[in-house]
N, C-alpha and C positions, 0 to 999 in steps of 0.2 A: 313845199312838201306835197308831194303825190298822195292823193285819196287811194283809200287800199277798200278793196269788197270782198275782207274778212269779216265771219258774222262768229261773235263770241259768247258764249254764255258768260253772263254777270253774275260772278260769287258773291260781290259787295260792295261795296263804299268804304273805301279804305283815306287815311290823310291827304291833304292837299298835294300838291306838287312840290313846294315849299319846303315839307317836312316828310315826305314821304323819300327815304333812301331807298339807295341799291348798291354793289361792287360791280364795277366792269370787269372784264378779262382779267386785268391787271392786277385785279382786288383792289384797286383803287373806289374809294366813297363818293358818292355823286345824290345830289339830291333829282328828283325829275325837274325840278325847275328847272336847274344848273345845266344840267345835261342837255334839255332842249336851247338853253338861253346859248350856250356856249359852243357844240357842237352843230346845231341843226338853225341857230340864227331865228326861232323862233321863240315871241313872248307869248306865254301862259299866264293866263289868271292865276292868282295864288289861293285864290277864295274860292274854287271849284275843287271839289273831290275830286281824286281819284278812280280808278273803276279796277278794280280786282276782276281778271276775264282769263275763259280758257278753262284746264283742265287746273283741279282743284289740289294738285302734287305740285305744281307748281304757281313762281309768286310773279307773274306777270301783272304790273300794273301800266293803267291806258291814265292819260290825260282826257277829263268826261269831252271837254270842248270838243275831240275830236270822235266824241263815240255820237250816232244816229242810233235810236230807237225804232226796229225794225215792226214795222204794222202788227195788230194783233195781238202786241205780248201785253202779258198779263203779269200785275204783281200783286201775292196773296199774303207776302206777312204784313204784319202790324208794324207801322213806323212806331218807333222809340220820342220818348217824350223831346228829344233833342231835336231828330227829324221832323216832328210835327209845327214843332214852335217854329222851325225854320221856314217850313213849308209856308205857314200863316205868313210868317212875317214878310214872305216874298211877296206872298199874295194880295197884300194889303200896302204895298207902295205905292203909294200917290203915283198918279197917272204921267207929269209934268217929269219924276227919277226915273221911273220906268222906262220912258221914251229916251232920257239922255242916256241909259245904261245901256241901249239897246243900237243905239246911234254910234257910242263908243264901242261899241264891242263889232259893228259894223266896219268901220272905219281899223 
């Protein structure tokens, strides 16, 4: 898949891939997982949010793996008690998971 240097405003954090739907053309149900596992041959984390991006009339969701955080930006709300617990507990992985996580997601 071709890197794209579109820059989008982030509405939010929306469900995984996994359980985050959409209709194609067709009106056919497709979850983002499915759609990239099946159509585009590539595998997504099912444990990464999605990213709600673009213009807020419409419901474009990004797979985060593939979004880069452009220099500079800044984020001013208050994470939610669910976000923060998250954030800790990412941040507080033994160094030994860390490294293997990081390896796999390399590979």
């Amino acid at each position: 898949m071709e890197a794209s240097k579109r820059v989008y405003r982030v509405n939010g954090v929306v469900k995984t891939p996994n359980l985050e739907e959409f209709l194609d053309d067709d009106k056919k149900k497709w979850t983002i997982w499915r759609y990239y596992d099946e159509k585009r041959n590539v595998k997504l984390r099912s444990d990464l949010p999605c990213l709600w991006v673009g213009p807020r009339d419409r419901q474009v969701r990004v797979p985060s793996e593939f979004c880069q955080i452009s220099p500079n930006q800044v984020f001013k709300k208050k994470f939610n008690e669910f976000q923060t617990r998250n954030m800790v507990q990412e941040a507080t992985t033994n160094t030994k998971t860390r490294r293997h996580d990081i390896e796999e997601a390399y590979r």
